[in-house]
C-alpha positions in Angstrom: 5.8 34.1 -1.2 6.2 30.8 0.2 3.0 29.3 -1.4 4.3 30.8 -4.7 7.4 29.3 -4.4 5.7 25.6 -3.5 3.6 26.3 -6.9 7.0 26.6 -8.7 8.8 24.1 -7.6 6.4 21.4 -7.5 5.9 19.1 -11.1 2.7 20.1 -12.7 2.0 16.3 -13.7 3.1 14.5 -10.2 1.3 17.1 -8.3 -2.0 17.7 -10.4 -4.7 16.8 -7.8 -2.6 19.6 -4.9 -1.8 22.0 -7.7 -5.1 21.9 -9.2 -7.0 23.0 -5.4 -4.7 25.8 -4.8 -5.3 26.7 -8.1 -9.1 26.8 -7.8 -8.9 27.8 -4.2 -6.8 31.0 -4.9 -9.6 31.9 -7.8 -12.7 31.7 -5.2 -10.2 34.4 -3.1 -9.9 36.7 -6.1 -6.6 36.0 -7.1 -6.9 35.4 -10.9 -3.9 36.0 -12.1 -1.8 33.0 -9.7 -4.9 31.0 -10.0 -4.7 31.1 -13.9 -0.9 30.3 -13.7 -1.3 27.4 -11.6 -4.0 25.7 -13.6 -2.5 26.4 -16.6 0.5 24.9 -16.0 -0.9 21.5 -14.9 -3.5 22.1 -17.8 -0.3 22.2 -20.4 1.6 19.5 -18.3 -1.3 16.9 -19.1 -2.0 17.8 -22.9 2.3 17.4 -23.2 2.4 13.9 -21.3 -1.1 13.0 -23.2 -2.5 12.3 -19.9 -6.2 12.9 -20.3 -7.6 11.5 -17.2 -5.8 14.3 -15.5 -7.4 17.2 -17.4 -11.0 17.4 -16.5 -11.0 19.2 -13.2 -7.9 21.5 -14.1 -10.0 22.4 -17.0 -13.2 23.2 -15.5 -11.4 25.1 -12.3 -9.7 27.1 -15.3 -13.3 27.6 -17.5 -15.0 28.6 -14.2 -11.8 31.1 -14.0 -12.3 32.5 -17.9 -15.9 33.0 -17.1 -15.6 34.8 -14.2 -12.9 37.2 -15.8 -15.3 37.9 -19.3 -13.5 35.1 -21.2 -16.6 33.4 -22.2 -15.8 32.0 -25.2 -12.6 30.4 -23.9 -14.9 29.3 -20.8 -17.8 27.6 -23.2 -14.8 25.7 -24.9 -12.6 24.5 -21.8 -16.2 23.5 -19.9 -17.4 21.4 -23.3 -13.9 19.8 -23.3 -14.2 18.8 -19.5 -17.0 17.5 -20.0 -16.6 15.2 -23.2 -12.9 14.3 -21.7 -14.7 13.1 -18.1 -16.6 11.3 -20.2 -14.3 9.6 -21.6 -12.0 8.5 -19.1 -15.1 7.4 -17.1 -14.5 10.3 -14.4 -17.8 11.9 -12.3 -18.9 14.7 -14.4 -21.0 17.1 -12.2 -18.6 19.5 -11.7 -17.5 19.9 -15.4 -21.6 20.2 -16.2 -22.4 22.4 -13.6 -19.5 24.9 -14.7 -20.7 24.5 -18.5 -24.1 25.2 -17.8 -22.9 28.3 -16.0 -21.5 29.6 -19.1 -24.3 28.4 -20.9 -26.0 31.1 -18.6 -24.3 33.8 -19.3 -24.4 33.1 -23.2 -28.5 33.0 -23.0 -28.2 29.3 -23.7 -31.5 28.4 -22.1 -32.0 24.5 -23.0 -28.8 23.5 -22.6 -28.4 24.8 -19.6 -31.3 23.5 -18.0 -30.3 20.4 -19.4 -26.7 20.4 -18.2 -27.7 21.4 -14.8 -30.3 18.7 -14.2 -27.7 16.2 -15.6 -25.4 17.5 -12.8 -27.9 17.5 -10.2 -28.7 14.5 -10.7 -25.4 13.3 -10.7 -24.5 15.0 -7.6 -27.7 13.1 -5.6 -26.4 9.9 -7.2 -22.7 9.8 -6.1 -23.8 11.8 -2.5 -21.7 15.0 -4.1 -23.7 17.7 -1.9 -21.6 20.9 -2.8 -22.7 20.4 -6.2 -26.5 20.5 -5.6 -26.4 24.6 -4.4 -24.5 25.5 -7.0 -26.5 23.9 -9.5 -29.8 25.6 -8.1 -27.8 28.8 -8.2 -26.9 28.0 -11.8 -30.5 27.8 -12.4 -31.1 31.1 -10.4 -29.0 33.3 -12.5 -30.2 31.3 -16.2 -33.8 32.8 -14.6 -32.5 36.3 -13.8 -31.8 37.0 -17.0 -34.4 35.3 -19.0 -36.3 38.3 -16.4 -37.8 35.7 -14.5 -37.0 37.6 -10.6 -39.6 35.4 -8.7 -38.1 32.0 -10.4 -34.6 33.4 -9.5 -35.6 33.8 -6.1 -36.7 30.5 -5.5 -33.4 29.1 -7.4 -31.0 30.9 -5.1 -33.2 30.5 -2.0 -32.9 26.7 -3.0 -29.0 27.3 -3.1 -28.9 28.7 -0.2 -30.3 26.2 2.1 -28.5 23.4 1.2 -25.2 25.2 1.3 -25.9 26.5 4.3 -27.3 23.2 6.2 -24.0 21.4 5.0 -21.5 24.5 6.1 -20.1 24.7 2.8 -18.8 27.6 3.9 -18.8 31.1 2.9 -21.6 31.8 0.6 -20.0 34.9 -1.7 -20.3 33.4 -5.1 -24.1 34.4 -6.0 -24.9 36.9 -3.2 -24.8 40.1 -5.1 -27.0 37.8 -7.5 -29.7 36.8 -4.9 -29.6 40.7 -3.9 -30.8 42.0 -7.6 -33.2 38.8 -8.1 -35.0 40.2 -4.3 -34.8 43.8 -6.0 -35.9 42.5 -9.5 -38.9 41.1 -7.3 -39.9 43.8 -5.6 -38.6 42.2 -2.3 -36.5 44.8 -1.2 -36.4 44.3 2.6 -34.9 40.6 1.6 -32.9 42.3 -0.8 -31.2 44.6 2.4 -31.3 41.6 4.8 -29.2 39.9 2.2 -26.8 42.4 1.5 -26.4 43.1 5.6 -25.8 39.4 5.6 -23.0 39.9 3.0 -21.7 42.3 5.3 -21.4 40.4 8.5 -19.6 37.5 6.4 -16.8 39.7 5.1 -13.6 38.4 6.6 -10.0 38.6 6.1 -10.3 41.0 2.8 -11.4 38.3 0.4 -11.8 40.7 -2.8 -14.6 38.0 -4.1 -16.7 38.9 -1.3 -16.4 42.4 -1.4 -17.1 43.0 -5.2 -20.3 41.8 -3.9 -21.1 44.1 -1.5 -20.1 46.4 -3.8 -22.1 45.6 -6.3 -25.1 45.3 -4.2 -25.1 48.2 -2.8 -25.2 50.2 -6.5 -28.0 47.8 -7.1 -29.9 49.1 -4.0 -28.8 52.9 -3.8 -31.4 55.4 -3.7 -31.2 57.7 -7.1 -29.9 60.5 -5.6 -26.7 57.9 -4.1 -25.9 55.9 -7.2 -22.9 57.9 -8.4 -21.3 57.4 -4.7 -22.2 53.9 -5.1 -20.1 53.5 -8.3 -17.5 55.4 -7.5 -17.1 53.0 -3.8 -17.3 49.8 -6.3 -15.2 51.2 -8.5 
């Protein structure tokens, strides 16, 4: 209640940059709907002041937000506009690409996103921006699971993975269930349990993110004869 009533209060312009953290922070916990309020307001604060050099990471935090909740269409157009609006005000970009060519992804977009996450990657090397570089690879990792390539995937998340993981970047929730069906897709299925018993062990404090994972991992590796069980517990 108290961090809701800080979001009210506080002016969506002045307090962009705080605003726009809490706003992406709450989304990586699962909280959509606060997440989309916040972002949206500082979002509709800039485009009423015409303050552009304010919008590119409110809008990328808020297409990352739409693609995660199956608003892909609104996710392809905020990422594009974050993008060509970084641009333009001469702002580092790797976030807005990486985030576009996640949608890209999930539309079957193949050379764009390759294209997109390369740019980022290299981007993120240039300017020493090292939490970009894992989820680039894992960008890459899930373009690759569904172009049916599981073995590619693999090596894409694995990628991910390390670097995130040597820097502490701290929980790693956002591709697990991912890296679970690429191992399953690959015939790896011991790396596929190891992965979702590491899941396990880094559930904490209820974050809903994490266990939509676990749940959906454990649909992706229940016997026949379990799979309705499974649903029902992801359900």
């Amino acid at each position: 209640l108290k961090g809701q009533l800080l979001d009210e209060a506080a002016d969506p312009l002045a307090s962009h940059e705080i605003l726009h953290m809490r706003g992406r922070g709450l989304m990586l916990l699962g909280e959509h709907a606060a997440a989309r309020r916040i972002l949206e307001s500082v979002v509709s604060a800039g485009r009423e002041a015409g303050a552009p050099g304010i919008l590119p990471l409110p809008l990328t935090s808020l297409a990352e937000l739409d693609f995660r909740t199956g608003r892909w269409p609104e996710a392809y157009a905020g990422a594009t506009e974050s993008v060509r609006l970084a641009e333009e005000t001469g702002q580092g970009k790797e976030y807005c690409l990486v985030t576009l060519a996640l949608v890209e992804a999930g539309l079957g977009e193949e050379k764009a996103c390759r294209e997109h996450a390369a740019k980022a990657l290299e981007l993120a090397h240039a300017h020493g921006n090292l939490a970009i570089v894992p989820w680039a690879h894992a960008t890459l990792g899930a373009l690759e699971l569904s172009l049916g390539e599981a073995h590619r995937a693999v090596a894409e998340f694995e990628r991910a993975m390390r670097v995130w993981e040597a820097a502490a970047l701290g929980v790693r929730h956002h591709w697990g269930a991912d890296l679970v069906e690429a191992y399953r897709n690959a015939a790896q299925r011991a790396e596929a349990t190891r992965e979702l018993e590491t899941l396990k062990e880094l559930e904490r404090d209820g974050v809903p993110a994490l266990r939509t994972n676990i749940a959906r991992s454990r649909v992706l590796l229940a016997p026949d004869a379990e799979i309705d069980e499974a649903f029902r517990e992801a359900d």
